[in-house]
N, C-alpha and C positions, 0 to 999 in steps of 0.2 A: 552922328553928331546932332542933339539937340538943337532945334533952330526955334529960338525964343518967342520972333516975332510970331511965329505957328502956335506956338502955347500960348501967348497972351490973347491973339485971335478967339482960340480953344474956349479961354476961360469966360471972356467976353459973349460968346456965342451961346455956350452951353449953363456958363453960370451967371453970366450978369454982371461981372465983374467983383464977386463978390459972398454969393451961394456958398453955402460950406460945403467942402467935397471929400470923399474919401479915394487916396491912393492906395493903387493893392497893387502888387509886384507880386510874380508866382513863378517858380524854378523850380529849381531843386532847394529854396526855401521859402515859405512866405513873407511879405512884409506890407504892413503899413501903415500909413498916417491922413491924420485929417486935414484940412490946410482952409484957411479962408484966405491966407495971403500969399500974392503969385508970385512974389520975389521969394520968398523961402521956399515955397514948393519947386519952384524950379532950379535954385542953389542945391535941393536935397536929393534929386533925382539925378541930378548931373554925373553921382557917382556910379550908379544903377542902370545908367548904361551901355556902360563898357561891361557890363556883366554879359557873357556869353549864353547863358539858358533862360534869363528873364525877360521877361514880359510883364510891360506895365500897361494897368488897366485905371479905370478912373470908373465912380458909379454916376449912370447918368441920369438918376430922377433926385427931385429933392429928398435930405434925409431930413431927420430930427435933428433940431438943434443942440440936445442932448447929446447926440452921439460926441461931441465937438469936446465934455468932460474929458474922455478917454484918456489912457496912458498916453496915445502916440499923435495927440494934440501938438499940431505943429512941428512934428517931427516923424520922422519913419523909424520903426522898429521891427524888429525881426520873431516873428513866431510870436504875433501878438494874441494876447487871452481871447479879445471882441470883436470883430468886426464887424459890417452895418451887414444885415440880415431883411429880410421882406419888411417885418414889423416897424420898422426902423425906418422906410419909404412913406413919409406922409403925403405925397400926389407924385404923380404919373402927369411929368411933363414932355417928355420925351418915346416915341414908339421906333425902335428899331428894328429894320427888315433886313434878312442877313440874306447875301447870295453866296452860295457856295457849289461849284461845279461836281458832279460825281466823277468820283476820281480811283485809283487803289489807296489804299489806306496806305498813310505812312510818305506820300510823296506830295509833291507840290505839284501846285497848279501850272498847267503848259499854258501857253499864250494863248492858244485855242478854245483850251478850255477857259482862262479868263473871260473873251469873246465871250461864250455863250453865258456865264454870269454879269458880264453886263447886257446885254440884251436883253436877257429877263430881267433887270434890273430895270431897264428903258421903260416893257412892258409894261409891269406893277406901276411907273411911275405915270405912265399915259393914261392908265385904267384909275389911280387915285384923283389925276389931277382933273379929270373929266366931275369926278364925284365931288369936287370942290375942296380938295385939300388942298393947303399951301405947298410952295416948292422947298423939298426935303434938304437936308444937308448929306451930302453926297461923298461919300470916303471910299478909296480904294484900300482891304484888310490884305493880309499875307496870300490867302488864296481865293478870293473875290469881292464882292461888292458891301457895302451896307448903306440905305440911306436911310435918314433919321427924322423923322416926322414930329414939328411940335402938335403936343397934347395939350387938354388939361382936364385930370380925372382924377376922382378920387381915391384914395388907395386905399380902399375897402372888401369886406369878404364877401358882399354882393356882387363886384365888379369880378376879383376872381372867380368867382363862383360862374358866373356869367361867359368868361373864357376859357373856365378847365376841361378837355378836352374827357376826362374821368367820369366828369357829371352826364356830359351829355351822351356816353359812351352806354352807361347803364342806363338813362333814359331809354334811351330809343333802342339798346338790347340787338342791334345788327341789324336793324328795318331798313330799307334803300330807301332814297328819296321815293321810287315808283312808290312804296308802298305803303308809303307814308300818307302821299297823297289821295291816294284811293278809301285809305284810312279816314280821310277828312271829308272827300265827296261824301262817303255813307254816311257818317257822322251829320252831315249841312240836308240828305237826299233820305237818308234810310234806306233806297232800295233803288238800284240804277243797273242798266242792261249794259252788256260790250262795249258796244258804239262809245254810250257816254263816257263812259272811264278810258275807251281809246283816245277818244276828243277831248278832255279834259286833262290828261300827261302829255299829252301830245306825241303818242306816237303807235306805230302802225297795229292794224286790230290782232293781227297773228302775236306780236310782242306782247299787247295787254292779257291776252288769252294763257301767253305763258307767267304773267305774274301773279293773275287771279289763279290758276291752277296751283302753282305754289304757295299761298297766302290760302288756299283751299286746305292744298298740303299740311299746311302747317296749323291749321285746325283754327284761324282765323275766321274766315267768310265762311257762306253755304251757299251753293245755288240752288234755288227754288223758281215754279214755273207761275208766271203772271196771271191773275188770276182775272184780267180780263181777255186774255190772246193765252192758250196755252201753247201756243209756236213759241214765244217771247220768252229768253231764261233770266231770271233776274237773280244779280247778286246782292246778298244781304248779311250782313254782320252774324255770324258767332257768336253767343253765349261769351265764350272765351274773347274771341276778338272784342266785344263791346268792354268791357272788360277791361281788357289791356286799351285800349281807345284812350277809355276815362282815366285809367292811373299816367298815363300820358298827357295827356291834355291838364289834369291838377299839377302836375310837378311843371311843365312847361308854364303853368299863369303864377304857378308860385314862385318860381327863378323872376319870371321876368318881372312879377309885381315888385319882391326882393331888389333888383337894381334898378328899375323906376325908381321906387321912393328915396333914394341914395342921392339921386338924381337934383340940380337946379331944374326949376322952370324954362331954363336959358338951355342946359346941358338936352334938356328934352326935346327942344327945337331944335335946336343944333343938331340930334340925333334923328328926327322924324326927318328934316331937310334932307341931311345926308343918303338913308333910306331911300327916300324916293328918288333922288339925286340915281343913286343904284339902281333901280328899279327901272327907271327911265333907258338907261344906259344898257341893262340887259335887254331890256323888249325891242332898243331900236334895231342892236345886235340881231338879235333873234330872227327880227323880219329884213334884215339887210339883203340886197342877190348876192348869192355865190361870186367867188372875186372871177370867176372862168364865165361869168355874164349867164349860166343854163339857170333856167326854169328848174324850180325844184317842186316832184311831180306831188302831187294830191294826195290823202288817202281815201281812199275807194271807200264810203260806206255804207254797211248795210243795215237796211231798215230791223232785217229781220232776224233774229240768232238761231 
């Protein structure tokens, strides 16, 4: 049963009282309509819910006011020509985070498994609200969580560009954070022994020795012997790796210059605060004690390789 006061809330919260919005209903057929007024919208759905296989959905960033022309202006239709599409999204005001338990396909979530979607839900919300985000709106979906974070970003192909997991996939070509980073010490050093690359990922020298050997493997790096101490091996960039370095490094400052300039003055603070807001938040993490109260031990290093 439709409970009003919940959709006029709805509209209030999400649209302003006013926003134009598109309903989409999805079954075993589609349907929908635009609405900027909540007493029709909510007379037209009334009938759409006694429907057994649908599911109504609502978009939640702003559209174009253009889309409002369409056939199903103000009404709902069935198997319409248009409906609103990316292009169609003139700002990103809303971010949602979807929790969903791992489950078998095809069944619903057990009350336990809900537990553990909201917990991670808790989580994300402790880790944002630390980073200075506002407190999200908070829904319970058919098999777990969503909370919904206000934004305000522009819906531009730098911004996508900036989050398609595609770009940065062929960027970086399957390099792990290690070796990424080691990537960057050479690049800032040119030429750095063990020790430093173990000290500088932070973590123990037998591990770094197996990444630099792979990154060796992989016709990357070379090790050659220092030419003031020849006990001392030093690791130094590849032909090839120097190389792959820079075609890295340009596409990395071309993206990011790409959604800077897209960017407000205001949007760019907002962004740097945030950042370090994060930054902060890891490093304290990082050096926190173990919650069991032990010392967590040193690594051992050597002067010498």
């Amino acid at each position: 049963m439709i409970n009003e006061n919940t959709l006029r809330y709805w509209w209030h919260v999400f649209k302003n009282d006013s926003e134009l919005v598109e309903i989409r209903i999805l079954g075993k057929f589609a349907y929908s309509g635009y609405y900027k007024n909540i007493d029709r919208l909510i007379e037209d759905i009334k009938f759409y819910e006694e429907l057994p296989d649908e599911q109504i959905y609502f978009t939640l960033n702003e559209i174009d006011d253009g889309c409002y022309g369409r056939a199903q202006c103000e009404k709902i239709i069935k198997s319409p020509k248009t409906t609103t599409n990316d292009s169609n999204i003139i700002r990103r005001k809303w971010v949602l985070i979807d929790y969903d338990p791992v489950r078998v396909t095809g069944t619903n979530a057990t009350d336990e498994e809900f537990e553990l979607a909201h917990k991670k839900a808790q989580q994300v919300y402790s880790f944002l609200k630390r980073c200075g985000f506002s407190d999200p709106v908070i829904c319970r979906s058919g098999n777990g969580y969503h909370t919904v974070y206000r934004v305000d970003m522009p819906n531009t192909d730098e911004v996508k560009d900036l989050l398609s997991s595609e770009i940065w996939e062929n960027i970086f070509m399957d390099l792990t954070k290690n070796e990424m980073l080691i990537f960057w010490l050479l690049y800032q050093k040119k030429e750095v022994n063990m020790t430093e690359i173990a000290d500088y990922i932070h973590v123990p020298l037998n591990t770094a020795t197996g990444i630099v050997s792979r990154m060796e493997k992989n016709g990357f790096i070379e090790r050659t012997r220092s030419s003031e101490d020849k006990r001392v091996v030093l690791i130094v960039f590849s032909e090839k790796g120097k190389n792959h370095f820079m075609k890295l490094f340009k596409k990395m400052t071309y993206y990011g210059t790409r959604v800077f300039e897209s960017f407000s003055e205001e949007e760019i603070q907002l962004f740097m605060k945030i950042a370090d807001k994060v930054k902060a938040i890891l490093k304290e993490d990082a050096e926190a004690e173990p919650e069991d109260g032990k010392q967590i031990k040193k690594v051992r290093k050597i002067a010498i390789e």
